[in-house]
N, C-alpha and C positions, 0 to 999 in steps of 0.2 A: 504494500500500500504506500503511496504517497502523500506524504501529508501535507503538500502544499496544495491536494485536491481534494481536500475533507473540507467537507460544508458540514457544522454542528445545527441539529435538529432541535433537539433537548437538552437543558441543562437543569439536573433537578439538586437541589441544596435542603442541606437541614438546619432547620434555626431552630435553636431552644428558645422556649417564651421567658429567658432569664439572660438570654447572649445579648439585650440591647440591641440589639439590629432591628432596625424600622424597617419594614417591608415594603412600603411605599417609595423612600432611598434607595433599598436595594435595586428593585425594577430600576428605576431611574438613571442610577450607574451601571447599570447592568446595560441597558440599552445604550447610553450615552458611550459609553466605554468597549461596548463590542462592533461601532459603528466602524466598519473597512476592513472587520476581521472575520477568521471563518466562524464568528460567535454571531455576525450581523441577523439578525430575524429571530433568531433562534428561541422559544419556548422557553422562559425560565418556570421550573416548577419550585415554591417553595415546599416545605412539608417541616409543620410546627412540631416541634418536639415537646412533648407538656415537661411540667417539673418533678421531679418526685427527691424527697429527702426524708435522711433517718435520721434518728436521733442515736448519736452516742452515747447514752446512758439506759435508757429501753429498749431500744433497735426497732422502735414502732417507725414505721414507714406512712407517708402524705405526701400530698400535693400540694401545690400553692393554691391552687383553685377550691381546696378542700379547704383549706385554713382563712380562705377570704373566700367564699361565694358571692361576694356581692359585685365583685369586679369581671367584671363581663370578657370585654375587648381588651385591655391589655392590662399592663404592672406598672402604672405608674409612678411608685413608693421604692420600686424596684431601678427603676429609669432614672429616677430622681437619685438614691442613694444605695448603690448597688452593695456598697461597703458595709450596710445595714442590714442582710440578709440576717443573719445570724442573730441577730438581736429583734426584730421584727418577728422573727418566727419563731416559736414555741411548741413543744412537743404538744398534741393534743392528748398524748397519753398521762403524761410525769410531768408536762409544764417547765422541765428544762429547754433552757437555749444554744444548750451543746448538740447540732445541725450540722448533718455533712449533707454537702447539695450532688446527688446521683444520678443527676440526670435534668437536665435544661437547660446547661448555660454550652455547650455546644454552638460549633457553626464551622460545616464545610461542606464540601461537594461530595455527594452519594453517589453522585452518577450523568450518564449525560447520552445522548445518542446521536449519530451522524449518518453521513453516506458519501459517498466518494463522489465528487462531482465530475462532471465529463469535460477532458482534456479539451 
C-alpha cells in the first residue's frame, strides 16, 4: 500500500467525560486542521467514555453521574476545577475522599478507517 494514496474515511476517538475536551473544539480543529490532508472530509466519530471510581478504603465503585444526577450534559465543577476531583467526590459507601478515578479522564484515537485512493 501507498500511503500517499490513502484517503481517511473515519476517525473514531474516545473522550472520557472527565479529559476536558469540549467536543464542539474538537470537531472544529478537527476539521480546521485536517483541511489538505488525507484526514480532509473524513467522519470524526467521538465515543464518550462515562466515569467510574473506587474508593481506596471500601473499594465501593460509582460514577460521576451517580454521585450528581442532577447534571445532565456535562461536569462543569469538573471543567472548572479538575484538581478538585478528589475532594468533590465522596465515597457513597464510607463517605471517605480517598478516590482513585478508573476510568474517564482518557483521550485518544480507537481507530479510524480509509481506502486507497486511485492513482
Amino acid at each position: 500500500m501507498n500511503l500517499n494514496n490513502v484517503k481517511v474515511t473515519k476517525v473514531i476517538v474516545r473522550v472520557g467525560e472527565l479529559s476536558l475536551v469540549d467536543e464542539v473544539a474538537l470537531r472544529n480543529a478537527f476539521e480546521a486542521y485536517s483541511f489538505g490532508s488525507p484526514l480532509e472530509g473524513a467522519e470524526l466519530v467521538v465515543k464518550t467514555e462515562r466515569s467510574l471510581f473506587k474508593c481506596k478504603r471500601c473499594g465501593a465503585e460509582w460514577s460521576f453521574r451517580e454521585a450528581f444526577p442532577q447534571l445532565k450534559e456535562n461536569i462543569p465543577v469538573i471543567h472548572l476545577y479538575p484538581h478538585l476531583v478528589t475532594e468533590l467526590l465522596k465515597c457513597p459507601k464510607c463517605g471517605s475522599n480517598e478516590v482513585e478515578i478508573l476510568r474517564g479522564d482518557e483521550f485518544y484515537v480507537e481507530g479510524f478507517e480509509y481506502v486507497e485512493a486511485e492513482s
